[in-house]
PQR file with spaces between the fields and no chain letter, atoms N, CA, C, O and H, PARSE charges and radii, in Angstrom:
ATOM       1  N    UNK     1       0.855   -1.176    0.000 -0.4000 1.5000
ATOM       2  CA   UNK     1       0.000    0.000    0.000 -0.0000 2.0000
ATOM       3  C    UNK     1       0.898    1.235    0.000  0.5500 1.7000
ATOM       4  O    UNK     1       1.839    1.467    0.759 -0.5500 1.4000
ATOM       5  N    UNK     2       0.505    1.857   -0.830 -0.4000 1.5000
ATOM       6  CA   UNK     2       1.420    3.205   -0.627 -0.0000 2.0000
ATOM       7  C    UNK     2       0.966    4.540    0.035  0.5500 1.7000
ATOM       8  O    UNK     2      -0.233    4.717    0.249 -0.5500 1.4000
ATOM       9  H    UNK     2      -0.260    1.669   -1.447  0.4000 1.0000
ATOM      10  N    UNK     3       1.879    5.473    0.360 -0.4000 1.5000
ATOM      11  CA   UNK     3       1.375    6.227    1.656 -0.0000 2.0000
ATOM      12  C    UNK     3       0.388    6.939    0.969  0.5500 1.7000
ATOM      13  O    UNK     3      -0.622    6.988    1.671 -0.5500 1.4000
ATOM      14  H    UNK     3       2.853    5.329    0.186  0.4000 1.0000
ATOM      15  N    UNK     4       0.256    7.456    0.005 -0.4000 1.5000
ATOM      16  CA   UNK     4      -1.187    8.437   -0.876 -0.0000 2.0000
ATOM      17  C    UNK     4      -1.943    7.524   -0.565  0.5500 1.7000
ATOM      18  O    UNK     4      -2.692    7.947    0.316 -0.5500 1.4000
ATOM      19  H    UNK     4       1.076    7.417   -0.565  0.4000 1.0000
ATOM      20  N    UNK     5      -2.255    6.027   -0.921 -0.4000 1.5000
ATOM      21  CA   UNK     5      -3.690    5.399   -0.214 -0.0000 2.0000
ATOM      22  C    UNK     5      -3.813    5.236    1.065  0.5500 1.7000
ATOM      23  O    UNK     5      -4.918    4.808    1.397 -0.5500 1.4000
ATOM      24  H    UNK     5      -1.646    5.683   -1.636  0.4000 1.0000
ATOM      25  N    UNK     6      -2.933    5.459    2.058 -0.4000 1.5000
ATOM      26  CA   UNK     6      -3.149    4.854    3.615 -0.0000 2.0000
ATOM      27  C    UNK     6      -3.485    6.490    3.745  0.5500 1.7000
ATOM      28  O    UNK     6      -4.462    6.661    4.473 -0.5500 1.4000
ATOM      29  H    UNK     6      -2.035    5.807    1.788  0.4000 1.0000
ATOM      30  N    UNK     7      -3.027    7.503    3.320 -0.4000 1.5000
ATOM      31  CA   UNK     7      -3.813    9.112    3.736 -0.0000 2.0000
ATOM      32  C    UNK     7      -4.937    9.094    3.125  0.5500 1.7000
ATOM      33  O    UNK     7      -5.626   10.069    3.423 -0.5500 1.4000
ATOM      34  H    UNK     7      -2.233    7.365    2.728  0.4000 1.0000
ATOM      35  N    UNK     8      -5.388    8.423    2.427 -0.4000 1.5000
ATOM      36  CA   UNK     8      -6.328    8.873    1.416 -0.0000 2.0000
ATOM      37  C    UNK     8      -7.616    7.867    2.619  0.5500 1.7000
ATOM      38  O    UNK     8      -8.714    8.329    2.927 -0.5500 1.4000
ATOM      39  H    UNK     8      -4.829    7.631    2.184  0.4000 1.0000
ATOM      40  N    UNK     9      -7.093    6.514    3.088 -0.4000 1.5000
ATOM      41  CA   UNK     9      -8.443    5.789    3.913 -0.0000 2.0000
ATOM      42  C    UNK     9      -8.137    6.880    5.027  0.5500 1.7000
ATOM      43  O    UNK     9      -9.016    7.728    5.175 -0.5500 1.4000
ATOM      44  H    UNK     9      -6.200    6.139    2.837  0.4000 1.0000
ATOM      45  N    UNK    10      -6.864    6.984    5.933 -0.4000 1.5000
ATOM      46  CA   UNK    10      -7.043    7.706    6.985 -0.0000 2.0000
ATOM      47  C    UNK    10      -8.040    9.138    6.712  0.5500 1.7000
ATOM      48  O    UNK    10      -8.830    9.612    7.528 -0.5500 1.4000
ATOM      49  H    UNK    10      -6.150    6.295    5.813  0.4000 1.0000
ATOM      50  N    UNK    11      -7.823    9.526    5.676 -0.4000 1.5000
ATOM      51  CA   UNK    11      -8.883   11.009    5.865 -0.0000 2.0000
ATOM      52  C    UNK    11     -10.198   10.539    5.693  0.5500 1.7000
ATOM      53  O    UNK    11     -11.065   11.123    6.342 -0.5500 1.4000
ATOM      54  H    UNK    11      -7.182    9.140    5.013  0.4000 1.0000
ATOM      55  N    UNK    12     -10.652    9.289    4.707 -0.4000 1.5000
ATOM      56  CA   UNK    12     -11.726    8.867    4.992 -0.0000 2.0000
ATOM      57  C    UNK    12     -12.585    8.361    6.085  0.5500 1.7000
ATOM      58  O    UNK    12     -13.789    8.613    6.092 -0.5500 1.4000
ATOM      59  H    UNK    12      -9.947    8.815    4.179  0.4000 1.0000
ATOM      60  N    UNK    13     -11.852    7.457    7.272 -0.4000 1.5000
ATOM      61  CA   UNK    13     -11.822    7.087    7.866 -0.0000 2.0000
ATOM      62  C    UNK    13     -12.347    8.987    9.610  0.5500 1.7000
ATOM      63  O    UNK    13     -12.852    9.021   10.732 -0.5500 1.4000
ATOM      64  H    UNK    13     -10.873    7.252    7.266  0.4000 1.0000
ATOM      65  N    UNK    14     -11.927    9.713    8.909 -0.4000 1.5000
ATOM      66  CA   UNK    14     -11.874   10.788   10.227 -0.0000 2.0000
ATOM      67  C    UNK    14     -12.973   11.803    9.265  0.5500 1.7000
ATOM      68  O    UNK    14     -13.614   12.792    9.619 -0.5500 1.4000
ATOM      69  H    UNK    14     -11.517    9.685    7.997  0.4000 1.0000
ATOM      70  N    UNK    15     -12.899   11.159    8.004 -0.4000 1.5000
ATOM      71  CA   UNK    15     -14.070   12.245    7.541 -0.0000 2.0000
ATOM      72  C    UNK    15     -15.487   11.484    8.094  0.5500 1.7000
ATOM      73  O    UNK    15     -16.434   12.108    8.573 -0.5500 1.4000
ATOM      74  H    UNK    15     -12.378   10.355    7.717  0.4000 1.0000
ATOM      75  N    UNK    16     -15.455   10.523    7.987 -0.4000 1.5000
ATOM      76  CA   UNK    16     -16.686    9.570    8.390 -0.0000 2.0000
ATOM      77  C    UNK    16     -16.975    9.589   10.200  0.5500 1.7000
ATOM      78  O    UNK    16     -17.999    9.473   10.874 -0.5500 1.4000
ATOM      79  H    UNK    16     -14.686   10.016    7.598  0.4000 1.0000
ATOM      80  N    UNK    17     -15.203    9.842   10.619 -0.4000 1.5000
ATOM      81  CA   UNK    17     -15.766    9.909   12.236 -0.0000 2.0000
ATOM      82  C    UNK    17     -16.327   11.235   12.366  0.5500 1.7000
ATOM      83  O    UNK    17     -17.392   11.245   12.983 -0.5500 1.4000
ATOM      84  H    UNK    17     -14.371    9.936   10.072  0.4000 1.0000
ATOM      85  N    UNK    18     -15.907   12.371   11.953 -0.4000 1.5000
ATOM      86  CA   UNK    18     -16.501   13.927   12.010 -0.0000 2.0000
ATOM      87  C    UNK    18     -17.921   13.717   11.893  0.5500 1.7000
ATOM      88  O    UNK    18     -18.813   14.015   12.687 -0.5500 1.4000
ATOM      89  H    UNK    18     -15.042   12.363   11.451  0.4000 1.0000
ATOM      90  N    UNK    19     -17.977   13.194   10.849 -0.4000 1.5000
ATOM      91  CA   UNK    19     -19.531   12.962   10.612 -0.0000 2.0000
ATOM      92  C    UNK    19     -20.184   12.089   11.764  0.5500 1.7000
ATOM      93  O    UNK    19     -21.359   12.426   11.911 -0.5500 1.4000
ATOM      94  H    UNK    19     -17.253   12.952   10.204  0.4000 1.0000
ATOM      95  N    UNK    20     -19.920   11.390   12.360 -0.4000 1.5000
ATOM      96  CA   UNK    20     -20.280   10.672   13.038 -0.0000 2.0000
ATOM      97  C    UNK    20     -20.475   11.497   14.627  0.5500 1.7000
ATOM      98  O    UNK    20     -21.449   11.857   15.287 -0.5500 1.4000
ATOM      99  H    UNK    20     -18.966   11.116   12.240  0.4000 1.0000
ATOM     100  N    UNK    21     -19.566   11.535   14.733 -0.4000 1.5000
ATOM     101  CA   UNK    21     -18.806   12.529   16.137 -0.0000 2.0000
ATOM     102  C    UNK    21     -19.902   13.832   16.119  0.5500 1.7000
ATOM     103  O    UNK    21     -20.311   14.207   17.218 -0.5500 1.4000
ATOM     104  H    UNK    21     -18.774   11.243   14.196  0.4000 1.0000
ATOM     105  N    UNK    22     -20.413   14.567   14.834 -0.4000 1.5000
ATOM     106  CA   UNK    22     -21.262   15.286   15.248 -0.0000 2.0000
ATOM     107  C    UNK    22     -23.029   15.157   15.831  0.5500 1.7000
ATOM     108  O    UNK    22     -23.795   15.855   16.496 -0.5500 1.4000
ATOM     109  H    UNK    22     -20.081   14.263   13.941  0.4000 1.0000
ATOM     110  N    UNK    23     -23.079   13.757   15.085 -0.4000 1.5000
ATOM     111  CA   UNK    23     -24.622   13.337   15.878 -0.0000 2.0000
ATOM     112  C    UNK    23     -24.497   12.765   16.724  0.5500 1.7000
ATOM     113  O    UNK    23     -25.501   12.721   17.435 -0.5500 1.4000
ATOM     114  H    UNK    23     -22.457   13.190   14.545  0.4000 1.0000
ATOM     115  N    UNK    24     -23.277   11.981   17.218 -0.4000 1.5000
ATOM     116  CA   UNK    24     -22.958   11.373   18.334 -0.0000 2.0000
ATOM     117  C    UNK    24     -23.393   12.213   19.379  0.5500 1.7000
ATOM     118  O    UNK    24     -24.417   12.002   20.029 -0.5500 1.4000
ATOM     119  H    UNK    24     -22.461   12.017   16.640  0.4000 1.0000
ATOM     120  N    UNK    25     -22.254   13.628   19.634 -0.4000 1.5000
ATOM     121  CA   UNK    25     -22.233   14.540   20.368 -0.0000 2.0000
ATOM     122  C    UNK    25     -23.814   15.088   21.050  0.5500 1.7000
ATOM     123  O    UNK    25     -24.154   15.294   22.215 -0.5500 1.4000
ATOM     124  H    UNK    25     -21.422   13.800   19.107  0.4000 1.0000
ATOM     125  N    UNK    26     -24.683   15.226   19.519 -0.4000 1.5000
ATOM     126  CA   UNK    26     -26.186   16.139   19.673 -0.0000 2.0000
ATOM     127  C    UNK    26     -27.161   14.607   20.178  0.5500 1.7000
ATOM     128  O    UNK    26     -27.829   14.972   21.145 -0.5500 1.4000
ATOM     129  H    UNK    26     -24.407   15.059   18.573  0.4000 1.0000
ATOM     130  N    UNK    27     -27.301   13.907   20.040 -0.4000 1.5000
ATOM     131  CA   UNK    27     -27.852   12.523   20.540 -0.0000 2.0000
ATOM     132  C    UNK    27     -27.088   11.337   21.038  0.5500 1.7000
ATOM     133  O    UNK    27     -26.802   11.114   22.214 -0.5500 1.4000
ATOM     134  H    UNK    27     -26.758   13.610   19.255  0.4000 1.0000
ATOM     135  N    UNK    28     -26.795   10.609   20.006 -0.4000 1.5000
ATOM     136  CA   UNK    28     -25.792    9.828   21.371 -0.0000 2.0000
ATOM     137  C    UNK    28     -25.654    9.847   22.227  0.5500 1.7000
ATOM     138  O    UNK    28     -26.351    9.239   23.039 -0.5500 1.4000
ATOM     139  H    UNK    28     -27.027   10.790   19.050  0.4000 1.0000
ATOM     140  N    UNK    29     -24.613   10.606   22.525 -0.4000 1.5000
ATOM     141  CA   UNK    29     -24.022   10.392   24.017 -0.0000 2.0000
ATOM     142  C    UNK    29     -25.171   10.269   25.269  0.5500 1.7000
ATOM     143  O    UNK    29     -25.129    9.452   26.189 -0.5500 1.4000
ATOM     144  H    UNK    29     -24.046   11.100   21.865  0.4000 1.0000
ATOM     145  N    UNK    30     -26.087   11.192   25.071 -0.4000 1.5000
ATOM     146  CA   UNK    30     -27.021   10.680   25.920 -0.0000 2.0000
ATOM     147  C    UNK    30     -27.932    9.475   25.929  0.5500 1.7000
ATOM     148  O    UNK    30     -28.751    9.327   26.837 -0.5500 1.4000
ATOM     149  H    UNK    30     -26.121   11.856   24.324  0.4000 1.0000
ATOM     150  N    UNK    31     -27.792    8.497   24.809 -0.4000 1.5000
ATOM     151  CA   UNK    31     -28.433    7.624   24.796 -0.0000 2.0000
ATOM     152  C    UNK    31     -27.477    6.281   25.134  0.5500 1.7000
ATOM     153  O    UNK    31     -27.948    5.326   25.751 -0.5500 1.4000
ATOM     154  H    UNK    31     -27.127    8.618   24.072  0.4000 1.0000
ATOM     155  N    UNK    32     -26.544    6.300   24.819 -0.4000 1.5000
ATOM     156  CA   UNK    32     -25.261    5.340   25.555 -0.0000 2.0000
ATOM     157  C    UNK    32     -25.304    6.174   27.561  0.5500 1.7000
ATOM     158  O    UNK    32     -25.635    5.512   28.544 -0.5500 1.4000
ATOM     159  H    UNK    32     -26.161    7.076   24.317  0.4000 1.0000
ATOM     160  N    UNK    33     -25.068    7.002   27.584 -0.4000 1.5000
ATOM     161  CA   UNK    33     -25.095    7.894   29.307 -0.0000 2.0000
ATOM     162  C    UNK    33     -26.533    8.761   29.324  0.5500 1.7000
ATOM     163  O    UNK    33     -27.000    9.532   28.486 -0.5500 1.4000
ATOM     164  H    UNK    33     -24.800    7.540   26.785  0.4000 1.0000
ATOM     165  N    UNK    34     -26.838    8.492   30.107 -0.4000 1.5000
ATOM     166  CA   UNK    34     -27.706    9.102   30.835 -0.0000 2.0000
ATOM     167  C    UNK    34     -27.406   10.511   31.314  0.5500 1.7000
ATOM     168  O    UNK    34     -28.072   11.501   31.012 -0.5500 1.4000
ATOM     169  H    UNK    34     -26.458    7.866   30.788  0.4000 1.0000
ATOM     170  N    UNK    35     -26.649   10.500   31.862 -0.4000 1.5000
ATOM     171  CA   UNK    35     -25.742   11.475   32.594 -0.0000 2.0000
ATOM     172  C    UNK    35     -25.324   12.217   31.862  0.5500 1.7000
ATOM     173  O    UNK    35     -25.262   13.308   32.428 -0.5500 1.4000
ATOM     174  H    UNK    35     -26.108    9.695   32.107  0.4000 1.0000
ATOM     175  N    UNK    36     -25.005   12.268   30.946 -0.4000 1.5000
ATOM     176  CA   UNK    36     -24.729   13.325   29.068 -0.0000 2.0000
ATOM     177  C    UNK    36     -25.578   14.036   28.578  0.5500 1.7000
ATOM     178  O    UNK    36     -25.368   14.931   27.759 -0.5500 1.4000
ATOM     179  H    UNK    36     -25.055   11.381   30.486  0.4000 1.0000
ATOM     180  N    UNK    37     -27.209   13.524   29.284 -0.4000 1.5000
ATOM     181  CA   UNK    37     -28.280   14.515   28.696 -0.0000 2.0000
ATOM     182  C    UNK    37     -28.176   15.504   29.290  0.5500 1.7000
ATOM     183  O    UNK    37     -27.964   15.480   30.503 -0.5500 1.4000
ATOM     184  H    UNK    37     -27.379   12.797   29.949  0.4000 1.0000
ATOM     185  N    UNK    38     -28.332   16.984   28.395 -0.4000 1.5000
ATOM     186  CA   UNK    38     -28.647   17.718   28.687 -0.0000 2.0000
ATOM     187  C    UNK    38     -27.262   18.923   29.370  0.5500 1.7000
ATOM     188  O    UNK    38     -27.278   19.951   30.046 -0.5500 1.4000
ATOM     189  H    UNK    38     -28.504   17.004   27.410  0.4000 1.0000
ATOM     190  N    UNK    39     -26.039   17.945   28.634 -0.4000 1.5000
ATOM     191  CA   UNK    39     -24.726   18.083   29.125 -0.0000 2.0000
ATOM     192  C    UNK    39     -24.147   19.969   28.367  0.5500 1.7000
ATOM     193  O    UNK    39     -24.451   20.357   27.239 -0.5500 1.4000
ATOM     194  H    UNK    39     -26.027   17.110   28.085  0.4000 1.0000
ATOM     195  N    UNK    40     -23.474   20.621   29.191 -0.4000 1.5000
ATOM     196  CA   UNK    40     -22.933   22.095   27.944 -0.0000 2.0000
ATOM     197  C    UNK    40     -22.315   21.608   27.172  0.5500 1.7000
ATOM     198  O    UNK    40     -21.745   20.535   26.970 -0.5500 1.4000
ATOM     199  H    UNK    40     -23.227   20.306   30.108  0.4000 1.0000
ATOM     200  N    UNK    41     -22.554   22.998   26.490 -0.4000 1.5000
ATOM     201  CA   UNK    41     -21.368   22.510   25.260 -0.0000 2.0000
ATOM     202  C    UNK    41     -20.037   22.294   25.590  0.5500 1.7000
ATOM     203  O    UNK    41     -19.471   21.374   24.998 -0.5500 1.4000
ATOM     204  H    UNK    41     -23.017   23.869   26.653  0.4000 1.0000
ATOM     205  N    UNK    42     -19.412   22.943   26.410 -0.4000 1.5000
ATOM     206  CA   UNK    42     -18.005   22.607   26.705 -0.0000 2.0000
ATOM     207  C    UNK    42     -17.458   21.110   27.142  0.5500 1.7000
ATOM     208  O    UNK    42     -16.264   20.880   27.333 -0.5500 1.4000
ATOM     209  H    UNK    42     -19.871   23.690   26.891  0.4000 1.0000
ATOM     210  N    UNK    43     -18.542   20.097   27.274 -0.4000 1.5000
ATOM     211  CA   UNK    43     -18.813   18.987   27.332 -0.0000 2.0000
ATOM     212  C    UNK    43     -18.733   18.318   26.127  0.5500 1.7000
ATOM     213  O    UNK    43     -17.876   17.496   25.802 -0.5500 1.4000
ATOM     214  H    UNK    43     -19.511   20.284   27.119  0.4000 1.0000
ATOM     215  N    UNK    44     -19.807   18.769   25.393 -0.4000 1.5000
ATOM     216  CA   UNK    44     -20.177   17.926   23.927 -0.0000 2.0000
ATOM     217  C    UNK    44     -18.286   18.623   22.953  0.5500 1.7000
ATOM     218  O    UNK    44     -17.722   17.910   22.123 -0.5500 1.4000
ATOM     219  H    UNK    44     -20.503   19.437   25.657  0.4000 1.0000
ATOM     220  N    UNK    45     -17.921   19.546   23.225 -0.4000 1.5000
ATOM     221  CA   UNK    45     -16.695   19.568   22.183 -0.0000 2.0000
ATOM     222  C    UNK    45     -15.679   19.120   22.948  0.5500 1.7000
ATOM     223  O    UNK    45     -14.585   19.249   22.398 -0.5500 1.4000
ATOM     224  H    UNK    45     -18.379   20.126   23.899  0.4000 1.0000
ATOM     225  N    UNK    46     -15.650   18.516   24.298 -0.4000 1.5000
ATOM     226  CA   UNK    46     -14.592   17.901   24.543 -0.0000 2.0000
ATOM     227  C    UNK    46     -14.479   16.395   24.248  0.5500 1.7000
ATOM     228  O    UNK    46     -13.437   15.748   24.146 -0.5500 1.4000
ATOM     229  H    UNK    46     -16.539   18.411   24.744  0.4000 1.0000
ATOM     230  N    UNK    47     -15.991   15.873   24.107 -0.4000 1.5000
ATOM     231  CA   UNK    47     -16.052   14.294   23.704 -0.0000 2.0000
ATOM     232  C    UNK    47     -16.017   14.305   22.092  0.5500 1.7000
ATOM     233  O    UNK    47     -15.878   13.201   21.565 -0.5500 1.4000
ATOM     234  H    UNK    47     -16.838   16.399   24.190  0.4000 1.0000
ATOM     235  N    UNK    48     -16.128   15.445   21.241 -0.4000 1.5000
ATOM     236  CA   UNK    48     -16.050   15.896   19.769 -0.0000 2.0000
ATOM     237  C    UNK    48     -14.792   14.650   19.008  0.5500 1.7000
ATOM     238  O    UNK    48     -14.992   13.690   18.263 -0.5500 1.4000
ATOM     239  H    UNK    48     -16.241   16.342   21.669  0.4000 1.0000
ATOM     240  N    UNK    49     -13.296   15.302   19.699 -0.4000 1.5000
ATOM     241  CA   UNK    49     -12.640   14.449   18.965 -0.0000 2.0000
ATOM     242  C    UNK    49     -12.282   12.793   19.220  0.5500 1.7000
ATOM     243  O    UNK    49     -11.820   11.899   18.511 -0.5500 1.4000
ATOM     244  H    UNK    49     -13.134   16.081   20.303  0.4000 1.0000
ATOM     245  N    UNK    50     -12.710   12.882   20.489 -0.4000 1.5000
ATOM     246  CA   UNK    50     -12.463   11.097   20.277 -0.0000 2.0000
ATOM     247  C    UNK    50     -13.538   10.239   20.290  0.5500 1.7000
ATOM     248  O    UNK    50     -13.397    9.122   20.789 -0.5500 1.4000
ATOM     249  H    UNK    50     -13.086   13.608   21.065  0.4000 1.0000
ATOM     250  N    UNK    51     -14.931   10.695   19.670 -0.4000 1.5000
ATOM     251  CA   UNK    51     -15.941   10.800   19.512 -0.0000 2.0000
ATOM     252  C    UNK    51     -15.590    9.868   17.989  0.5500 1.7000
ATOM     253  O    UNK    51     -15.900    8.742   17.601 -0.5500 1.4000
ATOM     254  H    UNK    51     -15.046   11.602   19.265  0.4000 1.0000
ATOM     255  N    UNK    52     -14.644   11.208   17.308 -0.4000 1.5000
ATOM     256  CA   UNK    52     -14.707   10.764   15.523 -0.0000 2.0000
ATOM     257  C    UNK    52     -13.664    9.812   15.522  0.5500 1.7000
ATOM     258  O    UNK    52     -13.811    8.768   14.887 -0.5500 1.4000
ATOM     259  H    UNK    52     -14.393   12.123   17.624  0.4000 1.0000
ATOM     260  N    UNK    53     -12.298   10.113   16.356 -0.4000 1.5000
ATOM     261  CA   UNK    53     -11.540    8.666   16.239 -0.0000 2.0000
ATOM     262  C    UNK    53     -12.202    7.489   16.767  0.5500 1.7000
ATOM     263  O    UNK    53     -12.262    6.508   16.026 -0.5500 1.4000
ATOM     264  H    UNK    53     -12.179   10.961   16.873  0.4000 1.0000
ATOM     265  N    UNK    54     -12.519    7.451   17.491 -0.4000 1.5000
ATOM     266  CA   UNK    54     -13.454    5.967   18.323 -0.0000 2.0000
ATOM     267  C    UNK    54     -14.482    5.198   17.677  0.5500 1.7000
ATOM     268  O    UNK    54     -14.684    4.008   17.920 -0.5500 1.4000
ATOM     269  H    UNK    54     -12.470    8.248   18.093  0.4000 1.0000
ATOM     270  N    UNK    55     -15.373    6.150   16.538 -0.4000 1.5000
ATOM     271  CA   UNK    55     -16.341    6.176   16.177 -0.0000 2.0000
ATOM     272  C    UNK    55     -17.140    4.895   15.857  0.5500 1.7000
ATOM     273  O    UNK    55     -18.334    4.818   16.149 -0.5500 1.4000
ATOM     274  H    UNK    55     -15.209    7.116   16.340  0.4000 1.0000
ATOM     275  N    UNK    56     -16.336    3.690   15.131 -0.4000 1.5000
ATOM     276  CA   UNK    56     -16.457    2.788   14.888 -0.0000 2.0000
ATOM     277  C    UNK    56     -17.493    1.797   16.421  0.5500 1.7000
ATOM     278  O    UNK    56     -18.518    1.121   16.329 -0.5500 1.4000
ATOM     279  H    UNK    56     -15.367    3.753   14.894  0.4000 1.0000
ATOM     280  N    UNK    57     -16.700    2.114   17.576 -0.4000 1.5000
ATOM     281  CA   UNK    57     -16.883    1.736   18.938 -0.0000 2.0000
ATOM     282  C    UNK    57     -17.964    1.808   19.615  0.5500 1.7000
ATOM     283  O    UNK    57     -18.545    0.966   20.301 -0.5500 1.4000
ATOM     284  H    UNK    57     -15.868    2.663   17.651  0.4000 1.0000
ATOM     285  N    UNK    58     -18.333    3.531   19.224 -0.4000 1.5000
ATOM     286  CA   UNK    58     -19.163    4.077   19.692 -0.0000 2.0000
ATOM     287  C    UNK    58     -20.358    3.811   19.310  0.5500 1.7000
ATOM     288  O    UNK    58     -21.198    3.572   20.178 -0.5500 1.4000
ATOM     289  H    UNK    58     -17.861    4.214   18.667  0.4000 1.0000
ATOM     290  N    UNK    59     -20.763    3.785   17.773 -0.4000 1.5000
ATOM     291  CA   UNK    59     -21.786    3.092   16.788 -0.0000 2.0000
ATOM     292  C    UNK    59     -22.340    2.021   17.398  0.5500 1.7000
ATOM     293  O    UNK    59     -23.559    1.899   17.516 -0.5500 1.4000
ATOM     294  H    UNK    59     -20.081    3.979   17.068  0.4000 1.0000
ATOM     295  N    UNK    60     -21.453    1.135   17.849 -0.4000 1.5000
ATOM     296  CA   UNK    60     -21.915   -0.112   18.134 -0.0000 2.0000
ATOM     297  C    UNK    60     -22.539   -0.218   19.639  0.5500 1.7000
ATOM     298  O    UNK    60     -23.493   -0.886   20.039 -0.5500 1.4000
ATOM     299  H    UNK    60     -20.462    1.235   17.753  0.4000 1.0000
ATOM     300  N    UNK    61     -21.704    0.637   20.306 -0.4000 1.5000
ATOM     301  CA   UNK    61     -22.203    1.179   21.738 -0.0000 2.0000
ATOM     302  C    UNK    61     -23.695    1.732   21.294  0.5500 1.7000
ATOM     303  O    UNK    61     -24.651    1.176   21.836 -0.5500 1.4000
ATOM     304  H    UNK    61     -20.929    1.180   19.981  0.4000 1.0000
ATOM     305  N    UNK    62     -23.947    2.729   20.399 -0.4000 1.5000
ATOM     306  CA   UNK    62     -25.088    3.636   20.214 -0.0000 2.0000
ATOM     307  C    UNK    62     -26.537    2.549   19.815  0.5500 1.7000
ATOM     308  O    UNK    62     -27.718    2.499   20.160 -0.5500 1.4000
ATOM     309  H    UNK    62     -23.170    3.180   19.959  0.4000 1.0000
ATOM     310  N    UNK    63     -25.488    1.657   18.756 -0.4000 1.5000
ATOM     311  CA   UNK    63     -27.573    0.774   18.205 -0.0000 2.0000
ATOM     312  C    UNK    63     -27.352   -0.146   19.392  0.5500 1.7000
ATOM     313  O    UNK    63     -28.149   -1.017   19.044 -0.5500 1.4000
ATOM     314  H    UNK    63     -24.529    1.698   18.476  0.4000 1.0000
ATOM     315  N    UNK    64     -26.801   -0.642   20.663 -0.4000 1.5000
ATOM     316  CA   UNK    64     -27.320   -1.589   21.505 -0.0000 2.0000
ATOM     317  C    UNK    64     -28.006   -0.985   22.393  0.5500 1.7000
ATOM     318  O    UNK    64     -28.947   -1.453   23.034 -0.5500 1.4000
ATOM     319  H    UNK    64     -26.153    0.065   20.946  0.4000 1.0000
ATOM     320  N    UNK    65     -27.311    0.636   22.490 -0.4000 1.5000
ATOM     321  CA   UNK    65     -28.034    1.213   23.340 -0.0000 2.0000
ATOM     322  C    UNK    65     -29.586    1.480   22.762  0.5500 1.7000
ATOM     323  O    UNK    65     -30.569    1.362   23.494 -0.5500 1.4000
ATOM     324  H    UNK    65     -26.546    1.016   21.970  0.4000 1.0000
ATOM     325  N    UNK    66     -29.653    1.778   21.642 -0.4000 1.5000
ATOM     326  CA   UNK    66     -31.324    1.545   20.978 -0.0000 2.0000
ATOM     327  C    UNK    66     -31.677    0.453   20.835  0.5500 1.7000
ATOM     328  O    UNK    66     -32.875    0.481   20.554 -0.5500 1.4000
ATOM     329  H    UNK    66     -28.855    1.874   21.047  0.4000 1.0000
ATOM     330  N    UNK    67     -31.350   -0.419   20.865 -0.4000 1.5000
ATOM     331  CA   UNK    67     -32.480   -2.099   20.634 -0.0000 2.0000
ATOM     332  C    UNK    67     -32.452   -2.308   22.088  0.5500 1.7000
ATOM     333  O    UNK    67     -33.260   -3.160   22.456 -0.5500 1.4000
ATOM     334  H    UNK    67     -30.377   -0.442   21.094  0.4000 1.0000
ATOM     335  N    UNK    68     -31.820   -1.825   22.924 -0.4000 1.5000
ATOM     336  CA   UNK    68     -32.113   -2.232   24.521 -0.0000 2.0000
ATOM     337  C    UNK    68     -33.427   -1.343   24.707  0.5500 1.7000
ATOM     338  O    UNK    68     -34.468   -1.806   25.175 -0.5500 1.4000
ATOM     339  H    UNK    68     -31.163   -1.133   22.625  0.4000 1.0000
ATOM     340  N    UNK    69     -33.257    0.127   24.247 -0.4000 1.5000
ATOM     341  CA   UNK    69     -34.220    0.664   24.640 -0.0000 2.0000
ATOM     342  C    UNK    69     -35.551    0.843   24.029  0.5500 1.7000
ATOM     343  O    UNK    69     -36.462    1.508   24.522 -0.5500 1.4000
ATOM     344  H    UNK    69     -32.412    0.504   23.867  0.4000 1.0000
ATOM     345  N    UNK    70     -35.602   -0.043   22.508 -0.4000 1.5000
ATOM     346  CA   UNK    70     -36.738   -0.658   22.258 -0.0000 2.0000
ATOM     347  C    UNK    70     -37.596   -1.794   22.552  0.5500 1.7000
ATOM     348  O    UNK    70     -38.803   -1.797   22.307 -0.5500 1.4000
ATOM     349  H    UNK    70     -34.862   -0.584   22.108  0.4000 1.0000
ATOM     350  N    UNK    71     -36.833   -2.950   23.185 -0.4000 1.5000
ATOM     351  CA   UNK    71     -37.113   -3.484   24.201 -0.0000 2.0000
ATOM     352  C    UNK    71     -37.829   -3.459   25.364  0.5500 1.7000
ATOM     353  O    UNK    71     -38.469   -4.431   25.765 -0.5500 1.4000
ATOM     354  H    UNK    71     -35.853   -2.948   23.384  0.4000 1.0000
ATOM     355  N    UNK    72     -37.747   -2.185   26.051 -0.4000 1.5000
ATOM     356  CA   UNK    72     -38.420   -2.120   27.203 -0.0000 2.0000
ATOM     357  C    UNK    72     -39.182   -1.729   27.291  0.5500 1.7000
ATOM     358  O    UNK    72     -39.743   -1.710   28.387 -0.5500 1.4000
ATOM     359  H    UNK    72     -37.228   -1.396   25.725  0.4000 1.0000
């Protein structure tokens, strides 16, 4: 693999967490924590960036946290 394609997934890869990281921030987080609802902003942009690196993690954290809470 050469380094133009490993920058080229890495920016994909953080363009997709940005994207991610920003609905995370506005929903998510309070639906994985409880404790996140209703959190300041100086809160929501500090979980911002490892929000979009993690993102993959978090996703998966986020739909169990919705099929648990369709469940009940």
């Amino acid at each position: 693999m050469s380094a133009a394609a490993g920058l080229t997934l890495f920016g994909a890869y953080m363009g997709l967490g940005a994207l991610f990281a920003l609905a995370f921030v506005i929903k998510g987080a309070a639906a994985i924590d409880p404790l996140a609802k209703g959190a300041p902003i100086g809160f929501r942009l500090l979980i911002f960036p490892a929000s979009a690196a993690l993102w993959p993690l978090l996703l998966v954290k986020w739909l169990k946290a919705a099929r648990a809470g369709d469940d009940a």
